[in-house]
C-alpha positions as CSV (number, residue, x, y, z in Angstrom):
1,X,-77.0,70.2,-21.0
2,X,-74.4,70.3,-18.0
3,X,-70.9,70.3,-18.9
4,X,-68.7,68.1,-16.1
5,X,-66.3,69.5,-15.3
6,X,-63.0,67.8,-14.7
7,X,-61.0,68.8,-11.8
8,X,-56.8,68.6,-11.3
9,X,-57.3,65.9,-9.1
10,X,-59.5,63.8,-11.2
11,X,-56.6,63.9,-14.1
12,X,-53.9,62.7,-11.9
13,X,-55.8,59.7,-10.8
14,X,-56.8,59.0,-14.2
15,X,-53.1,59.3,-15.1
16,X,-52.1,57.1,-12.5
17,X,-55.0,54.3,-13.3
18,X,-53.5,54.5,-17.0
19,X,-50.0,53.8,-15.9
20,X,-51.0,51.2,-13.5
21,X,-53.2,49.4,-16.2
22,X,-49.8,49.3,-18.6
23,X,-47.6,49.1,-16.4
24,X,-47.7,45.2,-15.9
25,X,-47.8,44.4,-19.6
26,X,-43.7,45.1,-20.3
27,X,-41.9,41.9,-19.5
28,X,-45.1,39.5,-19.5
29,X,-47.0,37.0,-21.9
30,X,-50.1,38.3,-22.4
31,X,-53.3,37.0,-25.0
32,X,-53.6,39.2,-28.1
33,X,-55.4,39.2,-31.4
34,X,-54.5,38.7,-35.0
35,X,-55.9,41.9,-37.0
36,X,-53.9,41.8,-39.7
37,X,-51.1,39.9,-42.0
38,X,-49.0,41.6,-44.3
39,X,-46.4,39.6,-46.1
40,X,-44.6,37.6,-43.5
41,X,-45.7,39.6,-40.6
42,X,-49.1,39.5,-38.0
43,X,-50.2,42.3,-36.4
44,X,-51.2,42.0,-33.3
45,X,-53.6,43.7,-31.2
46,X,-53.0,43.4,-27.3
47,X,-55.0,46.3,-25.9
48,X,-52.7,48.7,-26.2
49,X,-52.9,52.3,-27.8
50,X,-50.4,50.8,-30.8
51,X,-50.3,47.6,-31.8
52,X,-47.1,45.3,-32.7
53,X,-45.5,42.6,-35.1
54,X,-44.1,39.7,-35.0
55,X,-42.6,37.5,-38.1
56,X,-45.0,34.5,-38.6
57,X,-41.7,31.7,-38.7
58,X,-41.8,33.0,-34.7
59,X,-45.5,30.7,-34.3
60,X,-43.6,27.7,-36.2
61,X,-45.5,25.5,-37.7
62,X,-48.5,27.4,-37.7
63,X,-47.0,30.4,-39.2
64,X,-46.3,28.3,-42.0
65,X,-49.3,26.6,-42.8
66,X,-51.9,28.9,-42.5
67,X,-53.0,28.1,-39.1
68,X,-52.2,31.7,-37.9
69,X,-55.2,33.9,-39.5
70,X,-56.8,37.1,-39.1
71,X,-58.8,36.8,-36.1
72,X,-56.7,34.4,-34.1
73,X,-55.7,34.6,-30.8
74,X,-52.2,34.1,-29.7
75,X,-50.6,34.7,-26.6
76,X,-47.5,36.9,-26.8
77,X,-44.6,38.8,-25.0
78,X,-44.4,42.5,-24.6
79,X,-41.1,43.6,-24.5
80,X,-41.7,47.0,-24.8
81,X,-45.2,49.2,-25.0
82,X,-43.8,51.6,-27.5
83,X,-40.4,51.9,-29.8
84,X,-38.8,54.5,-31.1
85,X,-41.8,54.0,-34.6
86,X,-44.4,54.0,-31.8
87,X,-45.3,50.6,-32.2
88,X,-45.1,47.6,-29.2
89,X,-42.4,45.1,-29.3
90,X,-43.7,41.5,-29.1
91,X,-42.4,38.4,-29.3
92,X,-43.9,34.9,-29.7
93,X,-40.8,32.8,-29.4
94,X,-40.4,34.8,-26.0
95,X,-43.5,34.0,-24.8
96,X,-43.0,30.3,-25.2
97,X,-40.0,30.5,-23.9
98,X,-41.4,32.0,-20.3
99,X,-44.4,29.3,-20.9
100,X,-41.7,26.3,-21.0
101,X,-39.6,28.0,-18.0
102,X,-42.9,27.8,-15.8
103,X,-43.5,24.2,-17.2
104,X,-39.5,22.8,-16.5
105,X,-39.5,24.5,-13.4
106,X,-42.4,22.6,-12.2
107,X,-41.3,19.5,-13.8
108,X,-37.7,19.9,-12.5
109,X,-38.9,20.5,-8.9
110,X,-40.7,17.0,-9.2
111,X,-37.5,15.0,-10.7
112,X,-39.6,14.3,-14.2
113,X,-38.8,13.5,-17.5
114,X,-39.5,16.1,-20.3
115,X,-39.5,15.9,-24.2
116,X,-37.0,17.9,-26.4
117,X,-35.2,17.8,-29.8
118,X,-31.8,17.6,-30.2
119,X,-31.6,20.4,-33.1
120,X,-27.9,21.8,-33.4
121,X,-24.6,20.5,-32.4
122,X,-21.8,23.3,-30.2
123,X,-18.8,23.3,-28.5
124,X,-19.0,20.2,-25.9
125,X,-22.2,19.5,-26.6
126,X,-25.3,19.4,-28.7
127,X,-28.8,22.0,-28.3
128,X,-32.3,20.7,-27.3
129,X,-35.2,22.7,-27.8
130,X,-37.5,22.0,-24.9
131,X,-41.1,23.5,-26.5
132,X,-39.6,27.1,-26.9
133,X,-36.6,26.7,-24.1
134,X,-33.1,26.2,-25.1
135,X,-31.4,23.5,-23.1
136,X,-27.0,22.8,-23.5
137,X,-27.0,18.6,-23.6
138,X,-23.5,17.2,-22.6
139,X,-21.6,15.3,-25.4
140,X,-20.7,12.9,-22.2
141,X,-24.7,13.2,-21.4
142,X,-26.1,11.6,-24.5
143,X,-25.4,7.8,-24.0
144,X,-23.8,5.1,-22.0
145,X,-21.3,4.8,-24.2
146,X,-19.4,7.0,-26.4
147,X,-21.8,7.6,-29.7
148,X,-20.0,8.2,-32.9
149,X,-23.0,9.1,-35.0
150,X,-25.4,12.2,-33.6
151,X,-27.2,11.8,-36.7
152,X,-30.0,9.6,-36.0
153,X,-30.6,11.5,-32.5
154,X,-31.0,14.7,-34.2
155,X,-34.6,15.9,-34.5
156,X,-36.3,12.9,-33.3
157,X,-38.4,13.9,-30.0
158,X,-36.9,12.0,-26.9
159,X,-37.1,12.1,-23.1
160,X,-34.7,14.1,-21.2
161,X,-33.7,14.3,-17.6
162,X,-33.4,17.9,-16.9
163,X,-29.8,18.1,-14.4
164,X,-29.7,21.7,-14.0
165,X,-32.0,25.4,-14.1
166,X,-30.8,28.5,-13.9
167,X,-33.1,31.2,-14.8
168,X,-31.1,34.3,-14.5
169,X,-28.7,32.9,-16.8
170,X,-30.9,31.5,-18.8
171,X,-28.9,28.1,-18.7
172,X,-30.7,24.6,-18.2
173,X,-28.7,21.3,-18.7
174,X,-30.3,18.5,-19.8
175,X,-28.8,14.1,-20.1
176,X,-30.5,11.5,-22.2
177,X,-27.3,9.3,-20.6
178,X,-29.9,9.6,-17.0
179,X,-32.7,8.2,-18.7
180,X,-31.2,5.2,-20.5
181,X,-29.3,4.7,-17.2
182,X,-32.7,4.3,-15.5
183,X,-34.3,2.3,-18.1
184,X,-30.9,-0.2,-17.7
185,X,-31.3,-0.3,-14.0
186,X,-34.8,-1.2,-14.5
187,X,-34.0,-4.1,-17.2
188,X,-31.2,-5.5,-15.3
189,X,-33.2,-5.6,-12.5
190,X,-35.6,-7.8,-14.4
191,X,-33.0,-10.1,-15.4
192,X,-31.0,-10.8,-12.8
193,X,-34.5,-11.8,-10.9
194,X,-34.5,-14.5,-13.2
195,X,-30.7,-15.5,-12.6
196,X,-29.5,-18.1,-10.0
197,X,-26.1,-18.6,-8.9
198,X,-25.0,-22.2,-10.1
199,X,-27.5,-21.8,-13.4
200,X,-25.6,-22.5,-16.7
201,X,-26.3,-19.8,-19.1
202,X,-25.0,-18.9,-23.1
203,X,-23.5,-15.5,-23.1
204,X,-21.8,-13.5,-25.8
205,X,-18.3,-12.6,-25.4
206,X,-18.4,-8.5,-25.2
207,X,-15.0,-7.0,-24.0
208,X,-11.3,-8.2,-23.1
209,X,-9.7,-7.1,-20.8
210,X,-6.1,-8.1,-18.9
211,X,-7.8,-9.6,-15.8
212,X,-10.9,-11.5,-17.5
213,X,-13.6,-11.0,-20.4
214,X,-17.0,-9.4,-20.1
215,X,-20.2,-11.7,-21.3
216,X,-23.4,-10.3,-22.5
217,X,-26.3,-12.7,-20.8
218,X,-28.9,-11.0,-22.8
219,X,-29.2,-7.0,-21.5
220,X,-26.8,-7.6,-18.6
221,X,-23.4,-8.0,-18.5
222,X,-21.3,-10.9,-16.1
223,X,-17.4,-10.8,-15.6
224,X,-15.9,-14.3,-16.3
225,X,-12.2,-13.6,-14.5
226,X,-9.1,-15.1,-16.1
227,X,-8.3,-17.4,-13.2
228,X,-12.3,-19.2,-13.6
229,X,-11.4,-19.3,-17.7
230,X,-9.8,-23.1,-17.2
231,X,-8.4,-25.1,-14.3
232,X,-4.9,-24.7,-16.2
233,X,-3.0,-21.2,-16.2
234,X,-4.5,-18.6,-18.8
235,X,-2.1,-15.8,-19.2
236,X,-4.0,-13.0,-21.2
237,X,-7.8,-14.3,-21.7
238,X,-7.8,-13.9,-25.2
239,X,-5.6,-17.2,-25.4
240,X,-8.8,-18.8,-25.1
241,X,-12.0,-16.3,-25.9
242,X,-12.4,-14.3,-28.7
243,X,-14.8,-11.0,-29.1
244,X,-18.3,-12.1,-30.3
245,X,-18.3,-15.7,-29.3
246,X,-20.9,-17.4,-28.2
247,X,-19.8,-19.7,-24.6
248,X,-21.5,-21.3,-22.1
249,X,-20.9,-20.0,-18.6
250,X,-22.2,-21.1,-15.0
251,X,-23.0,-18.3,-12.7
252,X,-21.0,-18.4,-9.7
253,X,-22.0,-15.0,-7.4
254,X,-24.8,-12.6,-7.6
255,X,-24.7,-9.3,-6.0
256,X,-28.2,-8.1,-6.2
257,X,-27.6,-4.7,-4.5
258,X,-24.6,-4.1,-7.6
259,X,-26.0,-6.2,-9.9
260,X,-23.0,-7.5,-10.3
261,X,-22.3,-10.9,-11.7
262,X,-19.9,-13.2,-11.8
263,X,-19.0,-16.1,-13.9
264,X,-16.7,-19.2,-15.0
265,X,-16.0,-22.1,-17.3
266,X,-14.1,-23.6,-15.7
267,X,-16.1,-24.7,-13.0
268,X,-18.4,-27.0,-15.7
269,X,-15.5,-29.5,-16.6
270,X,-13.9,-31.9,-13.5
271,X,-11.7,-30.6,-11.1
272,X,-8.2,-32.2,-11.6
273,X,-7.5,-31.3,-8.2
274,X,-10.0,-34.0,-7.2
275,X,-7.8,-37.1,-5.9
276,X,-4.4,-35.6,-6.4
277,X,-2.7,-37.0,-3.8
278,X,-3.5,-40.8,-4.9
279,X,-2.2,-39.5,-8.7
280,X,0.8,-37.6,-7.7
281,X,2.3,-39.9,-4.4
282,X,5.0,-38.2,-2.4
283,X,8.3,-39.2,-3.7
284,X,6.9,-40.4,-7.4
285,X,8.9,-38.7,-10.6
286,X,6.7,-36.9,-13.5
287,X,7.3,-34.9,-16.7
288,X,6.4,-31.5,-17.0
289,X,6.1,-28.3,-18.7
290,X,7.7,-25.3,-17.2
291,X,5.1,-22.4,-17.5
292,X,6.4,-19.9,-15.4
293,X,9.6,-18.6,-13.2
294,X,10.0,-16.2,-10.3
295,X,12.3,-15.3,-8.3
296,X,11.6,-17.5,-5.2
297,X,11.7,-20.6,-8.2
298,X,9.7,-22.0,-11.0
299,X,6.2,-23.3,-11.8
300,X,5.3,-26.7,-13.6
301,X,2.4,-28.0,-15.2
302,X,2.3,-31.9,-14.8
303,X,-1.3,-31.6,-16.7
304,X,-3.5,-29.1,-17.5
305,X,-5.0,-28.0,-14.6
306,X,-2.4,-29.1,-12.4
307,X,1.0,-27.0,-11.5
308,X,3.6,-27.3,-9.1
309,X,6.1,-25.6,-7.8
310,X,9.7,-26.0,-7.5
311,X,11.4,-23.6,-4.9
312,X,14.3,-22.1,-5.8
313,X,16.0,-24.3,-2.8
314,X,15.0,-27.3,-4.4
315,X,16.9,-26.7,-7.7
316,X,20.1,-27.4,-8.1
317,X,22.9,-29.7,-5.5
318,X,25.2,-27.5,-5.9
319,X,24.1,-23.8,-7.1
320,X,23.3,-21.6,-4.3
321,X,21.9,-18.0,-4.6
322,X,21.0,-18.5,-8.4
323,X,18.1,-17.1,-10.1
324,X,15.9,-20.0,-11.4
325,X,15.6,-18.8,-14.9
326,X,19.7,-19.7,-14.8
327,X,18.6,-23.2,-14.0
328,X,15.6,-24.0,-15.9
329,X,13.4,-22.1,-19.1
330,X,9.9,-21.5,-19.7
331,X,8.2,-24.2,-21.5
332,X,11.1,-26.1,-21.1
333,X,10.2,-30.0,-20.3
334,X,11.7,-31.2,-16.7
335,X,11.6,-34.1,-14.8
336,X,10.6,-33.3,-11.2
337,X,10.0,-35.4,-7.7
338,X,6.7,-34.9,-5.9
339,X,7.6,-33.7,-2.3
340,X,4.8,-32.2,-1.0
341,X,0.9,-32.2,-1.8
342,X,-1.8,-30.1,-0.2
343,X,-5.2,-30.5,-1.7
344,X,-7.0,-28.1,0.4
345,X,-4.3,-25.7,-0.5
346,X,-4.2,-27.0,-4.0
347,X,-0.2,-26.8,-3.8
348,X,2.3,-29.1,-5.2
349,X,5.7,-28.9,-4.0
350,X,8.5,-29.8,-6.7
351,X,12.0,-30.9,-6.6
352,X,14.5,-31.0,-9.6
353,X,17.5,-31.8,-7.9
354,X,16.1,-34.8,-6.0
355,X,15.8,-36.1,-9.8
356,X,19.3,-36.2,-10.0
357,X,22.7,-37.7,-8.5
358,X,23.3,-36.3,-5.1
359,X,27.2,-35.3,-5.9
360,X,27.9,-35.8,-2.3
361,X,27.2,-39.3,-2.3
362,X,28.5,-39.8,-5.5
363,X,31.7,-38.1,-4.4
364,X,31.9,-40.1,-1.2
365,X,31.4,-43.4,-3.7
366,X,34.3,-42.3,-6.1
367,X,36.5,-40.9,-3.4
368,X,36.6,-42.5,0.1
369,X,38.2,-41.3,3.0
370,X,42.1,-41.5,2.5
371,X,42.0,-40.7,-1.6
372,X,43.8,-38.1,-2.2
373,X,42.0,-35.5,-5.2
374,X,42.9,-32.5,-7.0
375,X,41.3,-29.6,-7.4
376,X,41.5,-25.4,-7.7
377,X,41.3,-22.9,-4.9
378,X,38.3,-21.2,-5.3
379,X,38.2,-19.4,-2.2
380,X,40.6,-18.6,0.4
381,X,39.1,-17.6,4.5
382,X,40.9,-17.1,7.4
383,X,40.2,-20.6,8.7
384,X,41.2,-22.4,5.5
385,X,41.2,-23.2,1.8
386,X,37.8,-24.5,-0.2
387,X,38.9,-26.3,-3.0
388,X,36.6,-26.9,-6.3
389,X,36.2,-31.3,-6.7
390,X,35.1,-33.5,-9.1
391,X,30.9,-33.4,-9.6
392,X,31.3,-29.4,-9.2
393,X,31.7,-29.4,-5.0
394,X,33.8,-28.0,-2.5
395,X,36.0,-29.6,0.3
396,X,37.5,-27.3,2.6
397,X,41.1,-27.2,4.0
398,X,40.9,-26.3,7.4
399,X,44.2,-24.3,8.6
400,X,45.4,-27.0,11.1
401,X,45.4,-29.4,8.3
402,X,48.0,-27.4,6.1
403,X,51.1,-28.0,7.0
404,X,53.0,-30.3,9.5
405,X,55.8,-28.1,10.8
406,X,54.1,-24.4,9.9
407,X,51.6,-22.7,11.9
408,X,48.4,-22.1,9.8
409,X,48.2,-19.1,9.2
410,X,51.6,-18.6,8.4
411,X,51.2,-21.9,5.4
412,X,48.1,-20.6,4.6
413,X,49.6,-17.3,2.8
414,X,50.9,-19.9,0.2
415,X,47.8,-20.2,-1.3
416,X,46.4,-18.5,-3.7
417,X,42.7,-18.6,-5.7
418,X,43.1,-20.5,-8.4
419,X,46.2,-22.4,-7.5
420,X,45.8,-26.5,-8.1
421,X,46.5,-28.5,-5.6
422,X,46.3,-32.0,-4.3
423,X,44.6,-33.3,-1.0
424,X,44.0,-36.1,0.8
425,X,40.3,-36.9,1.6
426,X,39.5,-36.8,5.8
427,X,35.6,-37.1,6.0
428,X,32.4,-36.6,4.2
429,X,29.4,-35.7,5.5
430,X,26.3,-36.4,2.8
431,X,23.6,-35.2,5.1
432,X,25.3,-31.4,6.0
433,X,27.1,-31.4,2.3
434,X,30.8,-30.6,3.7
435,X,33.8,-32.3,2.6
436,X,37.2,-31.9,5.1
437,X,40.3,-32.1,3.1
438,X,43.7,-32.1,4.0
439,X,47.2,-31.0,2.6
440,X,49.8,-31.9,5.3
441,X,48.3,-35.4,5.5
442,X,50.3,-36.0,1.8
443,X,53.9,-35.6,3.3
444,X,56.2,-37.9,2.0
445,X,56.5,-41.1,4.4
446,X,53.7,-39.6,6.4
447,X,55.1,-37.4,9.3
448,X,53.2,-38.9,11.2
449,X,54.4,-42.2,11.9
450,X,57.0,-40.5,13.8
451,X,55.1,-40.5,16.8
452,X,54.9,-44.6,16.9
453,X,52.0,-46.5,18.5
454,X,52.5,-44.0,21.8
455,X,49.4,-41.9,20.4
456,X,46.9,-43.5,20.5
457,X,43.1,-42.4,21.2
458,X,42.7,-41.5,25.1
459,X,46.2,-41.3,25.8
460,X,48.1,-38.0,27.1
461,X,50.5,-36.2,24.9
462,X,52.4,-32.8,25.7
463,X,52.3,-30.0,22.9
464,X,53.8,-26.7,22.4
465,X,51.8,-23.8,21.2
466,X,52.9,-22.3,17.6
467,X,49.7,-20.3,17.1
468,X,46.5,-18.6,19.2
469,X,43.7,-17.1,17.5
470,X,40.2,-16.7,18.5
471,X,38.8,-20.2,17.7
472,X,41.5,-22.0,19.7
473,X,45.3,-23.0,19.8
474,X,47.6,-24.5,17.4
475,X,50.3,-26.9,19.1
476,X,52.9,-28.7,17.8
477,X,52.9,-32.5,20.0
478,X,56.6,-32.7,21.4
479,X,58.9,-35.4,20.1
480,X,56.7,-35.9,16.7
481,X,56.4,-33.5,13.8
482,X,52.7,-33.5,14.2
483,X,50.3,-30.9,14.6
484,X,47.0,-30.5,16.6
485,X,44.4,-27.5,16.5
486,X,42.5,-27.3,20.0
487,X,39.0,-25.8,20.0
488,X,38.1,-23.2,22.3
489,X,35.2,-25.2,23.8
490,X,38.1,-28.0,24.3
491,X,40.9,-25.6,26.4
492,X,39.2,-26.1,29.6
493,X,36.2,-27.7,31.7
494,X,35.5,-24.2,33.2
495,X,33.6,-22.0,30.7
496,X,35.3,-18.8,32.1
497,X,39.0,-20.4,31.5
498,X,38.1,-21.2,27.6
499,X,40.3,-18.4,26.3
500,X,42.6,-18.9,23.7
501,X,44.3,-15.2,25.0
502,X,45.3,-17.4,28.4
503,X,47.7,-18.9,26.3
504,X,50.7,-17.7,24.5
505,X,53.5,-19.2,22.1
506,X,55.8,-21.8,23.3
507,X,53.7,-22.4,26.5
508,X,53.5,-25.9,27.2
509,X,50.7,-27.5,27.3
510,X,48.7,-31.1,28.2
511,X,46.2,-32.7,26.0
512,X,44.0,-35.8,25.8
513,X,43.9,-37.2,22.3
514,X,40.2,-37.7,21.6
515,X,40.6,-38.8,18.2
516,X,43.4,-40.2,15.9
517,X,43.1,-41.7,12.5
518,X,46.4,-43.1,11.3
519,X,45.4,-43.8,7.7
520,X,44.7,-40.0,7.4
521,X,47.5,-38.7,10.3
522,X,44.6,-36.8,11.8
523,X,44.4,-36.0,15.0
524,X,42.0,-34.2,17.7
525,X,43.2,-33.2,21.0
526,X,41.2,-31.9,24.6
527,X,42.6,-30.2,27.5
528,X,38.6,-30.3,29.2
529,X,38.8,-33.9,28.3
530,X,41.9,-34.4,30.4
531,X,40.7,-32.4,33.1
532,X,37.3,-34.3,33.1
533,X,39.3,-37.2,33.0
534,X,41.6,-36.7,35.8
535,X,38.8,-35.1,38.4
536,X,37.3,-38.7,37.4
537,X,40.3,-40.8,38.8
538,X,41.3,-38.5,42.0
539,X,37.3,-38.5,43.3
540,X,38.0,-42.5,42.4
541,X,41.3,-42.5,44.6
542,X,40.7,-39.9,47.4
543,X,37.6,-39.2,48.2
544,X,33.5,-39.8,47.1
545,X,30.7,-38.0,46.7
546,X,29.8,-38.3,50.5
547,X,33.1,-37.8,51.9
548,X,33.4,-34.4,52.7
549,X,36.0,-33.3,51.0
550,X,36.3,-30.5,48.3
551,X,36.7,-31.1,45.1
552,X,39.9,-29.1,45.5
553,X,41.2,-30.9,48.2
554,X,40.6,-34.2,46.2
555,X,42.4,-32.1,43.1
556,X,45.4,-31.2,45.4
557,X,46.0,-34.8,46.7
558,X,46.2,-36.4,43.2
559,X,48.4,-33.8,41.9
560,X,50.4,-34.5,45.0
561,X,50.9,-37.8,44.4
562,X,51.6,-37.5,41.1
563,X,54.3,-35.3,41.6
564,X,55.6,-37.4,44.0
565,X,56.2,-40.6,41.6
């Protein structure tokens, strides 16, 4: 018999066919067989020169009932070929582990759903065994809403959406929140097919909220705002709903990209605003209820449904610059005037004070020009004296009108706030709300009557100025004990000569009365008027408008002749 004879080169490439046969095994699932089971342990045969264990609890289920027998065929991962016993390290929970990564990977790649259990709660989160794979679940991925009890998720098999894979880490992150989301999506969908705007539906109050209330219509939720709650003002929507109620709501917008909806009650009783202007005439008086107050005035409900406003402006006669919550309170009851109505606008403008006396008139009523009244200084300007009157208004004292022999600025340092004093009443204007009072006009035997019938209104007087300021001159007429103030738009015809600087005390000067009431001693004077005046008779006398001559010759011949008399 020949003996073959086996050559160095023969045993390296048998070596090397060995290594290359085992070397792929280490770190891959591979099929094995069941050859024995001792205790709690398999032995498994995988082709190997040793074979390996692994507990039975590792095949699950069928470790525990018997399904796992001699003979059976399992598929495995080698971890190692040989330990440090000279046995192979296997591991069936590994292999189903690698088996599930292949599976998710695929599944992941194609956006699908898989099936897991939720089997242990951790920090953040909760575990979910995805056949063999361990995937982290999000406490803020298991539901829509917050979830209280885990319990009755927990080992129950469920859909999952897997969000994340990472393989080297070993990490996948799973949301059951994804899946219900898209089930949600699907069922509001449905329903709001079936919705129409302008349908009337029943819906179950759900959630309050500051700005309206959110109504279940059976798997989709609407917003009924606070302002479509009733025609009148609602403040905070619980005032009217209550969580769990059962209402009846028209739908009043759809967004079918959103799926938003939108709702109101309001809009299935009448509209009070229809007609308004025939129930609430401009100028009528109503009752109301004030229901709120801001700082440009205060709002008034003359039914439900139905407010107006009163602007701060409108108020009060006589308090200016007063916050309306000084004036009126909220759910006080007020009689108001209808000034204004805009249906289209669906805006009501209120008065209060139109309601009431107007203190001007009843003033001028109770105190006509020439009464003489007593009041307090309540405020003291450089051009006079306002002094409080009866019905809470103010007259003013202007500084001519202070004192018959004083200039009036010099009187007016006499005067203090508070001080009582008495004047006599010189005009009142209803329609601008001013009152002009005077002091000097109360001199005993009425200076002046000094002056006789020779002032008179249009005749020509001769003053001396006591005073100059920047609104005019002060002038004392000669021969009387009266005074005159003379406006700077009355010093002169000529625009660039009405300068009260151009004149200085004791200067002389001529005026044109333009006014004179002897009942009250007051008197207005005009040097323009007497310059208009006089060009009027010397174009009269010496010339006309075709003549030829200038208006200053004309000018120099009256004065001429004048001075020649």
């Amino acid at each position: 018999m020949a003996v073959q004879t086996v050559t160095k080169d023969d045993f390296e490439s048998m070596l090397m066919d060995s290594f290359l046969e085992n070397e792929p095994l280490e770190g891959t699932v591979v099929k094995g067989r069941v050859v024995a089971i001792e205790k709690d342990l398999a032995i498994i045969d995988v082709g190997l020169k040793t074979e390996g264990r692994i507990a039975l609890k590792e095949f699950g289920a069928a470790g525990r009932d018997g399904t796992i027998q001699v003979g059976s065929e399992v598929e495995v991962y080698v971890d190692r070929v040989e330990n440090a016993v000279g046995e192979a390290v296997l591991s069936r929970e590994k292999a189903r582990r690698e088996e599930s990564w292949v599976k998710l990977e695929e599944k992941y790649g194609a956006n699908e759903r898989v099936e897991g259990i939720i089997f242990n709660q951790v920090k953040g989160g909760f575990t979910v065994d995805l056949e063999g794979a361990v995937a982290f679940l999000p406490r803020s991925q298991v539901d829509i809403r917050p979830i209280r009890d885990i319990a009755p998720l927990m080992n129950v098999p469920q859909p999952f959406q897997i969000l994340k894979m990472d393989k080297r880490r070993g990490n996948i992150v799973v949301s059951r929140r994804a899946i219900l989301e898209e089930s949600r999506a699907e069922q509001r969908s449905e329903i709001v097919q079936q919705l129409e705007e302008g349908q009337v539906v029943d819906g179950v109050v759900k959630n309050i909220t500051d700005y309206g209330a959110f109504v279940d219509l059976g798997g989709i939720d609407g917003l009924l705002h606070v302002t479509d709650i009733a025609w009148r003002r609602v403040n905070h929507p619980s005032e009217v709903l209550s969580i769990g109620e059962t209402i009846k709501v028209q739908i009043v917008r759809i967004n079918h990209e959103s799926h938003r909806i939108s709702l109101g009650m309001k809009q299935l009783q009448a509209d009070p605003w229809d007609g308004i202007a025939a129930k609430y005439p401009v100028g009528a008086k109503f009752t109301g209820r004030v229901t709120n107050i801001t700082d440009y005035g205060a709002f008034v409900e003359l039914e439900p449904g139905i407010e107006g406003l009163i602007h701060v402006s409108e108020m009060s006669w006589t308090k200016k610059n007063v916050h309306p919550g000084k004036i009126v309170s909220t759910s006080q009851e007020v009689e108001v005037m209808v000034l204004e109505v805009d249906p289209e606008k669906r805006r009501i403008s209120l008065g209060l004070k139109q309601t009431l006396a107007n203190p001007w008139e009843t003033f001028a009523e109770k105190f006509p020009v020439g009464a003489t009244v007593e009041g307090e200084v309540k405020n003291k300007t450089e051009f006079g004296l306002f002094i409080g009157l009866d019905g809470d208004v103010d007259g003013m004292v202007h500084l001519s009108d202070l004192d018959w022999q004083k200039p009036g600025e010099q009187a007016l340092e006499e005067y203090n706030r508070g001080d009582i004093v008495q004047a006599k009443v010189l005009d009142v204007d209803v329609e601008k709300e001013r009152i002009s009072l005077g002091i000097k006009q109360l001199a005993v035997g009425d200076v002046a009557d000094a002056g006789g019938d020779g002032i008179r209104k249009g005749s020509v007087v001769t003053g001396t100025v006591t005073e100059v300021n920047d609104g005019g001159i002060e002038v004392r007429i000669n021969d009387t004990e009266m005074t005159a103030f003379i406006r700077r738009a009355d010093l002169s015809r000529d625009r660039n000569d009405q300068r009260p600087e151009r004149f200085s005390k004791g200067e002389k000067v001529d005026a044109r009365v333009t006014q004179y009431d002897r009942k009250t001693s007051r008197i207005q004077l005009s040097i323009k008027a007497l310059e208009i005046a006089e060009e009027k008779e010397a174009v009269a006398a010496y010339g006309s408008s075709d003549s030829g001559a200038s208006l200053g010759d004309i000018l120099g011949a009256a004065l001429k002749g004048r001075d020649d008399k």
